[in-house]
N, C-alpha and C positions, 0 to 999 in steps of 0.2 A: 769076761773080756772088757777093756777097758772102753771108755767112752769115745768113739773115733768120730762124731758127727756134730756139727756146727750148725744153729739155727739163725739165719741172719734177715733183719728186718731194715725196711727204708720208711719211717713213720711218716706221711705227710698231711697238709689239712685236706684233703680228698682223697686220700689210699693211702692203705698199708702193702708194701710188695715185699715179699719174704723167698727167702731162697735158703735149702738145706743142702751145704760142703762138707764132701766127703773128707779124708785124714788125708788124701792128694788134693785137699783144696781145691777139687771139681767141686759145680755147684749139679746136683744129683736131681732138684725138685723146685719147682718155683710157681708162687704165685701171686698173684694181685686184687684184691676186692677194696672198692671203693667204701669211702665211712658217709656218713651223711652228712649233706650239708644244710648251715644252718646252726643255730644255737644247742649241736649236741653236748650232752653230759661228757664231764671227762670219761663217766663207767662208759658209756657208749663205745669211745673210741679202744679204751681197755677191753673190754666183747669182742670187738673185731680184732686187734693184736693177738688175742686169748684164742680166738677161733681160725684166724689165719695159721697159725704156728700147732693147735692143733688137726687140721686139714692136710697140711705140710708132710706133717709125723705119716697121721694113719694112709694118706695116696702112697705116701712113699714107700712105705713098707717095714719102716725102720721102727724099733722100741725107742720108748721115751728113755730109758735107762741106759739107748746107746750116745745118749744126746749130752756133749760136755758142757755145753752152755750156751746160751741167747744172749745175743747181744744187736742193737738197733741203732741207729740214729734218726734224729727228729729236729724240727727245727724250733729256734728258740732255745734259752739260756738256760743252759743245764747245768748242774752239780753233779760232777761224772761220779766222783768218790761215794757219792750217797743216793746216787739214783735218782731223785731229784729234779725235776721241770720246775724251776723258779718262776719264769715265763715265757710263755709262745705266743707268737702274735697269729698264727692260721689255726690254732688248737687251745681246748677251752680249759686249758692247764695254765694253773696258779699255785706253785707252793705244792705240786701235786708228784707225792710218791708214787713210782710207778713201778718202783722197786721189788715191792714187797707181794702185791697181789700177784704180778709175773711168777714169783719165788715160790708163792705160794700155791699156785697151781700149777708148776711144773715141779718143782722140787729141785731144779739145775740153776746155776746162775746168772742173774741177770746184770746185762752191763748197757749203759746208753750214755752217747756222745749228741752234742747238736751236729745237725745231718751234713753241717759242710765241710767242718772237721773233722768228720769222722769219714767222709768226700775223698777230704784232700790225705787226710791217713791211707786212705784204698789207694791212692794213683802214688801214694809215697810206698808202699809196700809191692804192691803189685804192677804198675801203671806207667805213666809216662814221666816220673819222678823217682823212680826208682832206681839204685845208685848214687841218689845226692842227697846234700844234709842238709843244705838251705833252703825251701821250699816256701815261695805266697802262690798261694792258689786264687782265685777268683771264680764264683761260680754265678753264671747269666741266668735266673730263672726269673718267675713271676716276681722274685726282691731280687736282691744280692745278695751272697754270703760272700765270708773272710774265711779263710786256713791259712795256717802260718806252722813250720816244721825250720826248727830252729837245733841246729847242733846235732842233728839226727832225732829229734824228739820234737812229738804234737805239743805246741807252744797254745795253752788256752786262758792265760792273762790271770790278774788277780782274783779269784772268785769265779772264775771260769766264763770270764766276759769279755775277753781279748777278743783280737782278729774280723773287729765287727767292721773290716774295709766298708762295705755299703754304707756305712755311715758316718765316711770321710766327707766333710766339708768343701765342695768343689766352688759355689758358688752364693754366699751368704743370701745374696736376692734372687734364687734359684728359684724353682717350681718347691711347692709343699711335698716333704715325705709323709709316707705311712709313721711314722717315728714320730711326729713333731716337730723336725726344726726342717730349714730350707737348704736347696739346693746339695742335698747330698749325691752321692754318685747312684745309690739303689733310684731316685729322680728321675736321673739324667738315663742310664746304660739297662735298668732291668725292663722285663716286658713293661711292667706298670708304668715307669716313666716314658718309653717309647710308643705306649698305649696313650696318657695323656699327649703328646706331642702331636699323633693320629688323628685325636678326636676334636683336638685343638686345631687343626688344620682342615679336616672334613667342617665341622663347624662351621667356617670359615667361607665355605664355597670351595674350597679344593674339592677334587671329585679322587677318588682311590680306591685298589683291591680290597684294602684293610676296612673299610667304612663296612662295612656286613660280619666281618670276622672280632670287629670292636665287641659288640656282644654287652655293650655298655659295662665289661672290666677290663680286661685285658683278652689276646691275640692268643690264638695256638701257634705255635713254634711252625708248623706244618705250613701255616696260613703265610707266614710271614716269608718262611722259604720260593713260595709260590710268588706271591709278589713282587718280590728282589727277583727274579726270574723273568718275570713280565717289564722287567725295570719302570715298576710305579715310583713317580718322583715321589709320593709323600714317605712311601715305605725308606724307600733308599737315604733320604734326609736325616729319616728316625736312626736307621743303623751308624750314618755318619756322624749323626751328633751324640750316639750311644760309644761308639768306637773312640770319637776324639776323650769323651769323659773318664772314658777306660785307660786310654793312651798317656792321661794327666795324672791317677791315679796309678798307673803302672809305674810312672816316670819316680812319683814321688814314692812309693817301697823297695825302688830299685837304687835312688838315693836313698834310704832310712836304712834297708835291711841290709843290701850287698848279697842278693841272694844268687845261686847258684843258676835255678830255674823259677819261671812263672809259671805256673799252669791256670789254661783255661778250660773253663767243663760247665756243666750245667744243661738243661732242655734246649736253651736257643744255639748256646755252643752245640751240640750233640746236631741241633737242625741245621744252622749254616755257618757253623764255625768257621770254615776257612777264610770265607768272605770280615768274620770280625778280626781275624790272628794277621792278616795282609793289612786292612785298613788301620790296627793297633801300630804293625812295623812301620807302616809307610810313618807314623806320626811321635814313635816315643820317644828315638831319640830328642828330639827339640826339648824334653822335659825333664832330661837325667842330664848327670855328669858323666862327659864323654872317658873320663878315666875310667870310669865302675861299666858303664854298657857290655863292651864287646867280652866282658867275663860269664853275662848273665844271655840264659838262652831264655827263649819264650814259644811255647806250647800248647798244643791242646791235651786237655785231656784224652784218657786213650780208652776207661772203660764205662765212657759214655753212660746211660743210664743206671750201669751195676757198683758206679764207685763207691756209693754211701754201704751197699752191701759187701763189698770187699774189704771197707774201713774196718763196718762189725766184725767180719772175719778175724781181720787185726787184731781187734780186740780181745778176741775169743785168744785165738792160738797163738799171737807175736807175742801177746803182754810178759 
């Protein structure tokens, strides 16, 4: 019998979540276990990928020989053609084939994209961009990530280091990135910069829901829903000055690209998305070209935490 079963992985720096699609592209089995944190080995994180996906197989019930291939996304600069983590910045991969030991303990093929392109592949395949050939994506997590689906096809730059929007240039004398240089948009709009903005104002003598949920990193998504709810000034500031930077950033791919759709996705979109997609309308036009706007829609994502897993899917059965 042929291979009808798809093993798909969402790699992050604190969990691996995996989910097995049947040949109707239901997802049939899923799970999530956390990796450690802390200075783990790359083998560390490869253990758990290895023992998630074999968990997956044996609860589900299915043979390994009914499995046509694994495919994952992760974050950080990948070399999709060769399997390949160049660099991650939440995982302790450098230069690190991850290719080959997958391969070689399963015997089925292994394919991995960085997680937000392989993100905005799910919502272009399956999602809320599907039907169109122009796709920027933006995804709101603890960074920012970039997707870009250009002509009908995942556009991933020279060397597979395209689409890196969170580290568009918004404000030269901006707040320090995680990256090294200032004022980039991952700064300004992801939890991490909307975390410093918090802690900068608790600090301060503000008083706020977030000051407990700071956690001295960053907010849960959950935390910050809660807040904006209680309408805490400091929170509601962070989203507005998260939103406009998003809104400047939209404006300027929306002149560059001409794209059909924008989608937004990610943990905080997935938490209080509606409130960032209203605040982003209220303010883009002022940063585009009113010829190219009323062409281009803008969205949320639609499969909220399963995108990066729907991506792999992509990868597995669209390729």
């Amino acid at each position: 019998m042929a291979a009808e079963y798809s093993v798909c992985l969402d790699i992050g720096g604190t969990k691996v979540l995996g989910a097995i699609f049947d040949q109707d592209k239901k997802p049939i089995y899923r799970l999530k276990k956390k990796t450690k944190s802390g200075g783990d080995s790359s083998e560390n994180i490869e253990q758990v990928i290895i023992s998630v996906v074999r968990e997956m197989i044996k609860e589900s019930g299915i043979k390994l020989s009914s499995v046509r291939a694994i495919a994952a996304g992760a974050p950080g600069v990948i070399n999709q053609d060769e399997g390949v983590v160049l660099f991650s910045p939440n995982l302790p991969w450098r230069d690190y084939d991850i290719k080959k030991p997958i391969e070689k303990e399963f015997g089925v093929p292994f394919r991995i994209g960085n997680d937000v392109n392989v993100g905005v592949l799910g919502e272009f395949m399956y999602g809320a961009a599907k039907g169109y050939r122009d796709v920027v994506g933006f995804f709101v997590g603890t960074g920012m990530g970039g997707g870009l689906i250009l002509n009908g096809k995942l556009y991933t730059g020279h060397l597979f280091k395209g689409a890196e929007f969170g580290h568009m240039t918004m404000d030269p004398e901006g707040p320090l990135c995680n990256c090294g240089q200032r004022g980039c948009l991952e700064a300004f709009s992801s939890k991490q910069g909307m975390s410093g903005y918090i802690r900068q104002q608790v600090q301060r003598g503000r008083k706020s829901m977030m000051s407990d949920a700071l956690d001295g990193s960053v907010f849960k998504s959950k935390a910050l829903k809660r807040a904006l709810e209680a309408k805490d000034q400091v929170a509601m500031e962070a989203v507005d000055r998260a939103c406009h930077w998003l809104a400047v950033a939209t404006g300027n791919m929306i002149n560059t690209i001409s794209p059909e759709v924008v989608i937004y996705g990610g943990g905080v979109i997935e938490a209080v998305g509606d409130i960032f997609l209203e605040k982003i309308l209220d303010e883009v036009d002022r940063y585009c070209m009113l010829s190219i706007r009323p062409t281009v829609e803008l969205k949320k994502a639609a499969l909220g935490d399963d995108s990066v897993l729907y991506g792999a899917l992509s990868m597995i059965v669209d390729k």
